[in-house]
N, C-alpha and C positions, 0 to 999 in steps of 0.2 A: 504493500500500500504506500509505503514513505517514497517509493522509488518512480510508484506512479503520480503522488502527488510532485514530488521534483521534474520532472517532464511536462506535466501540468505547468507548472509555474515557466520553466524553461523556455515554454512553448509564448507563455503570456507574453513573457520579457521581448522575448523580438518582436509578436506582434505590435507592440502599447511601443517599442521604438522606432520601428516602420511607420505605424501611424502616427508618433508623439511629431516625429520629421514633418511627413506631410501638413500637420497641422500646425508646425513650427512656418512653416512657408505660407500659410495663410493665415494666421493671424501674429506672427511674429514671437509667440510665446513659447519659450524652448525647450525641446522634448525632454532635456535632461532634469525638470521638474516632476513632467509625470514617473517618471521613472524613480526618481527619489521618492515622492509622496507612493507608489507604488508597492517600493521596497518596505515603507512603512507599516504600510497596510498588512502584505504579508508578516511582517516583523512579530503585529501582536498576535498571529494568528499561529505560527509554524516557529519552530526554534532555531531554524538556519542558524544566526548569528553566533550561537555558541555551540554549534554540534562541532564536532571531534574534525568530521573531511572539510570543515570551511575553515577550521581552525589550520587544518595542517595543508590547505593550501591556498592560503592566502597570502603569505609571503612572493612563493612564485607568480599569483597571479598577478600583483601588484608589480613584480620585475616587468612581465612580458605587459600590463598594460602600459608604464611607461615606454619602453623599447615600439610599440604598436605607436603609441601617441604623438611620441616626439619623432619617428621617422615618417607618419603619415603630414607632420608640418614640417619638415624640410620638405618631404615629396612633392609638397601644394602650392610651395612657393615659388614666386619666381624668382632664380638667383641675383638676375639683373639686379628688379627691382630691392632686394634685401643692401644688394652691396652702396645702393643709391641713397636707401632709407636707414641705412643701418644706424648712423650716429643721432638722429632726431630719435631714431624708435629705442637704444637703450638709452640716450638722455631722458625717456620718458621714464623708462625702464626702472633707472638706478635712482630717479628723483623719487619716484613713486614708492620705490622699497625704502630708501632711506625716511622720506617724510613718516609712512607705515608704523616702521620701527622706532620710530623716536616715541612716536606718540601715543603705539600704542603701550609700547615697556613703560612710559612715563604713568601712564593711565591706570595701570595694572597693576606697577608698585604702589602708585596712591591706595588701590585700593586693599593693596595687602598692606598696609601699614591700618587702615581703620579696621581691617581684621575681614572685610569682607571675601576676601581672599588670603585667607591665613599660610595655608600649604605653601603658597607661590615663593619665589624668589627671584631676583632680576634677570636671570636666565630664562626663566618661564614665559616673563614676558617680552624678552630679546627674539626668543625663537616664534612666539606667538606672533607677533608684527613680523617676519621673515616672512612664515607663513602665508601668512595675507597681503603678503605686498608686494602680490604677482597678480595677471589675469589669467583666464583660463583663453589658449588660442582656440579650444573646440569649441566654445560659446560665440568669443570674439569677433573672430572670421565671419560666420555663417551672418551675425546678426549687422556688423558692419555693410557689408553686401545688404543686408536687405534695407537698412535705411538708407539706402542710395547717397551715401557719403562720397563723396570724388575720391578719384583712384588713387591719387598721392597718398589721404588720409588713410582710405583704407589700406594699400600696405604698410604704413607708418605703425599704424594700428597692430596691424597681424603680426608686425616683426617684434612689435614691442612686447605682446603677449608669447613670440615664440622665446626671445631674450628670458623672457620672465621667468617662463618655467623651467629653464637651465637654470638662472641665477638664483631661484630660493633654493630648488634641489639641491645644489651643489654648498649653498650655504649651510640651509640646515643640518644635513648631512656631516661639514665640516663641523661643525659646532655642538652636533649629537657625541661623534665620535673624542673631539676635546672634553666633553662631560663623562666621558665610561675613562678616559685614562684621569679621573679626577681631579682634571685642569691643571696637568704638570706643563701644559706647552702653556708658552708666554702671547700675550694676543698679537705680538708681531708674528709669532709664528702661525694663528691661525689666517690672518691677512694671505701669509706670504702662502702658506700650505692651500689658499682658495683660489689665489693667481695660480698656483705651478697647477692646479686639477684643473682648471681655465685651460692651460698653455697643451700642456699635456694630451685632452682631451680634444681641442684642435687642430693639434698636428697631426695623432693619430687618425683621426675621422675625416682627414682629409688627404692622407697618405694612403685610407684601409679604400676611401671612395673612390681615387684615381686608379689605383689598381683595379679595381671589383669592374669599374668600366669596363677596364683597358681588357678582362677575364669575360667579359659579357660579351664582349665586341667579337673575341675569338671566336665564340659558340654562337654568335647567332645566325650563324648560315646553316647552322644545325637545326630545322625547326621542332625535332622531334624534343632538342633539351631547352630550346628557347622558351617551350610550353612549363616549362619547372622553374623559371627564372626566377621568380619571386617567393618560391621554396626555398630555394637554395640562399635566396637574398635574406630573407626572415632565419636562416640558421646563419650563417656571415654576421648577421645582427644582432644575435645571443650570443656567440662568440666574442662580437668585438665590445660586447656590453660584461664579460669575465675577462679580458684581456685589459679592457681602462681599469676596472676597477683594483683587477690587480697590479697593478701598476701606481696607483694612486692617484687615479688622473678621473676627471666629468665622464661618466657613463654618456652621462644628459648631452653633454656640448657635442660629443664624437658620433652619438646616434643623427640627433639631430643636422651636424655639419655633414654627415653621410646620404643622407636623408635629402641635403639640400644638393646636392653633386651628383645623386641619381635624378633628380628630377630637373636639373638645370644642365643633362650632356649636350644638349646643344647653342646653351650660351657658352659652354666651356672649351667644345669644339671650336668655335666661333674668333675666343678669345686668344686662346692658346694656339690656333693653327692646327692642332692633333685632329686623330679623327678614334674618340673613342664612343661605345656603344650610347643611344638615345632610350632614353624609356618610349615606351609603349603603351596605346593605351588601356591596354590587356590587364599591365600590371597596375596600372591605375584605379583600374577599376577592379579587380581584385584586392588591393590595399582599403578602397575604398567600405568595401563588404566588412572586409575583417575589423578596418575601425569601427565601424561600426556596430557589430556586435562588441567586440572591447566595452568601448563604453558604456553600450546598454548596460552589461553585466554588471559595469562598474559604478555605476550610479544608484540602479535597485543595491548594489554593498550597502553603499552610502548611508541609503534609506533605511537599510536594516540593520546597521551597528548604530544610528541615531536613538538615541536617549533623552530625551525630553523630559529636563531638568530646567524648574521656572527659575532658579537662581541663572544658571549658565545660561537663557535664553534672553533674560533682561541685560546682561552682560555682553550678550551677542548683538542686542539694539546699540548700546550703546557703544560698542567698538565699529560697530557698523556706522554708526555717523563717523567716527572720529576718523573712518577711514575715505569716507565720502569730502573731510577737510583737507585730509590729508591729498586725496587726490583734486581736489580744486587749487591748493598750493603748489602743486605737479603741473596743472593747465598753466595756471601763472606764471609760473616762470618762466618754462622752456622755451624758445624762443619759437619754434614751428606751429605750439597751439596757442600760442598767446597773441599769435598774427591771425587767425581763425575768426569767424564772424562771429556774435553772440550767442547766433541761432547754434551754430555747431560747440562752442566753447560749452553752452547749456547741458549740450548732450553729454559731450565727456566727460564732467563734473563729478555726472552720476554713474558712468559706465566703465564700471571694472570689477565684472563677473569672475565669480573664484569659481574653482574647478576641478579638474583632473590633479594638478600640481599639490592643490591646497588638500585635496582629500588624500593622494597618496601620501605623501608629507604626516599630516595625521595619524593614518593608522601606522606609519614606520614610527612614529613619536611613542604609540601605544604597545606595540612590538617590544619596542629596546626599553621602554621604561624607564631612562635617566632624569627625568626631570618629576619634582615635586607636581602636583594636579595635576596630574596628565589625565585622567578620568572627565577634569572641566576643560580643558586643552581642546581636546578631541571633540567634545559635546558642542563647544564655543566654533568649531573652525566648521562644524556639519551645519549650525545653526545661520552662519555669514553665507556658508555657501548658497543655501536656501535662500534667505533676505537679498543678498547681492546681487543673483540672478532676476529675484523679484523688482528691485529696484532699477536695473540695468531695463529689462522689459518696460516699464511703465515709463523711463524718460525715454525711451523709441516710440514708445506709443506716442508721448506727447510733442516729440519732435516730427514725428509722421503727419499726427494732423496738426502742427504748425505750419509742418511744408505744403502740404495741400491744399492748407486754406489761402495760403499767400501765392499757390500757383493757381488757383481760381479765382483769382480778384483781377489778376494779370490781365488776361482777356478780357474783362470787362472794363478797366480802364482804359485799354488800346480802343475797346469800341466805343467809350462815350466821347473820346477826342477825336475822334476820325468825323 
């Protein structure tokens, strides 16, 4: 019976993500809510969350959904465009993590000093603003495109969200791992140890991409092995994601810079004069399938390690604004959105949907266990995730019918001067 009920469920989960899309495309509210609220639903019903086979494989799946996530956003981008947008999109990037973290470690220690947060200590809410102070590209993307933002913005955008979710990973990670050797490295050493995972991760992912081309190009006159390409690419990809890490270098940067050099072989043909393998749009749309399942799976998680605690969720409002300040001081300054019209400045004020990054992130928090409140940690980051996508939806909505009412007035003034 449990085995038909799991197939049961199994079965829901793609359909409610197949349809949460289509309905994502016509009214702009994105499927990765119903999927949360879904996972919930089962949650109080079924005990997934704590049975024994989600227990012992949620590690690995949490590996391969990142390896899936951050190689399906190098695949989607255009390289051109990254290399053109790249310094606006992590000056967003790194304003945005910085302003996050200030404010919300500031916020968090106040409120473990009035005892509202007693467990905490300034680690907890160092890595708590890390956390949050990325977007999510699988939300981003999708929803940028549909508020008809011009094309600069929108890759500014998608590059700044693909930045993001390298740059907390790699963060938190560095700073989990400084917590288990009980903060014998000095913080120039964690600085320096997050550049060389930077450098490391770059070189690699882009030595492992030129090659993998240069290995595809050979076989593709082969069509019998050309039809495996993307097999053989997702085991290259697990591979190159235990070769960074052993080494000490961004899993995150080398997937995704790989990620970005399979899907840009003909700007790099282009560029370089070589003539190495082009993606396909077989493999595209095969990539496309499997993210997509990914996610679904990964979001009904979400909804079902969610915990609905009124202290942690009043908590979660309130980091939730301060993160909504924090990303208006990000619009502010940066020189690229702060030349933006009002009408667009409005939108991005409130649009920075957490996600993939912020949930994996979490349950790796609740895994390793180093930090005091990790129990409200993980409740606070499911809670943002929830409200920030909700918040992000409702300023597109209001910037949608802002744009439409001012593109309807258009023609009527052209005709009453005529």
């Amino acid at each position: 019976m449990d085995s038909l009920i799991i197939l049961i469920v199994l079965s829901l989960i793609i359909l409610l993500g197949a349809f949460g899309e289509l309905f994502f495309r016509k009214t702009g509210i994105p499927d990765v809510l119903w999927l949360m609220i879904f996972g919930i639903i089962i949650g109080q019903f079924f005990s997934f969350a704590s049975s024994t086979a989600i227990t012992a494989i949620m590690p690995i799946f949490v590996i391969l959904t990142l390896i899936i996530i951050l190689f399906d956003g190098g695949l989607n981008l255009k390289i051109g465009n990254v290399v053109r947008d790249s310094i606006p999109g992590f000056s967003i990037a790194l304003a945005y993590l910085l302003f996050s973290v200030i404010l919300v470690t500031g916020v968090t220690y106040l409120l473990h000093i009035i005892n509202i947060l007693p467990e905490w200590n300034i680690w907890s809410g160092i890595i708590l603003g890390t956390v949050l102070g990325g977007t999510s590209s699988v939300i981003v993307i999708p929803l940028v495109v549909l508020a008809g933002l011009n094309e600069k913005i929108q890759d500014i955008l998608s590059v700044e969200s693909a930045f993001n979710d390298a740059l907390c990973i790699v963060i938190v990670f560095t700073l989990l791992g400084y917590l288990q050797t009980a903060g014998q490295s000095s913080l120039w050493m964690i600085f320096r140890n997050i550049a060389a995972s930077f450098a490391i991760g770059l070189v690699i992912g882009v030595i492992s991409g030129f090659v993998w081309l240069y290995i595809l190009k050979k076989f593709s006159s082969e069509k019998t092995i050309e039809q495996y390409f993307y097999v053989f690419s997702l085991a290259i990809l697990i591979l190159l994601y235990v070769a960074v890490e052993s080494l000490g270098g961004s899993s995150a940067v080398a997937i995704f810079v790989f990620g970005l050099l399979m899907g840009g072989g003909e700007f790099v043909n282009k560029i370089f004069k070589i003539n190495l393998y082009e993606v396909n749009g077989d493999i595209l749309f095969v990539n496309k399938q499997i993210a997509f399942l990914i996610k679904s799976f990964f979001f009904v998680l979400i909804g079902l390690l969610l915990v609905f605690v009124l202290k942690s969720f009043i908590i979660a409002i309130g980091i939730m604004t301060i993160l909504i300040f924090a990303r208006f001081l990000t619009i502010k300054i940066v020189k690229t959105t702060r030349m933006l019209p009002d009408k667009e400045k409005n939108l991005l004020y409130y649009f920075a949907p957490k996600g993939l990054a912020a949930g994996l992130l979490a349950i790796a928090i609740k895994d390793l266990n180093v930090l005091p409140g990790t129990e409200e940690i993980v409740n606070i980051v499911f809670g943002i995730i929830i409200l920030s996508i909700i918040v992000s939806t409702v300023a597109l909505f209001i910037y949608k019918r802002n744009t439409q009412k001012i593109g309807n007035t258009v023609p009527e003034i052209k005709q009453t001067s005529n």
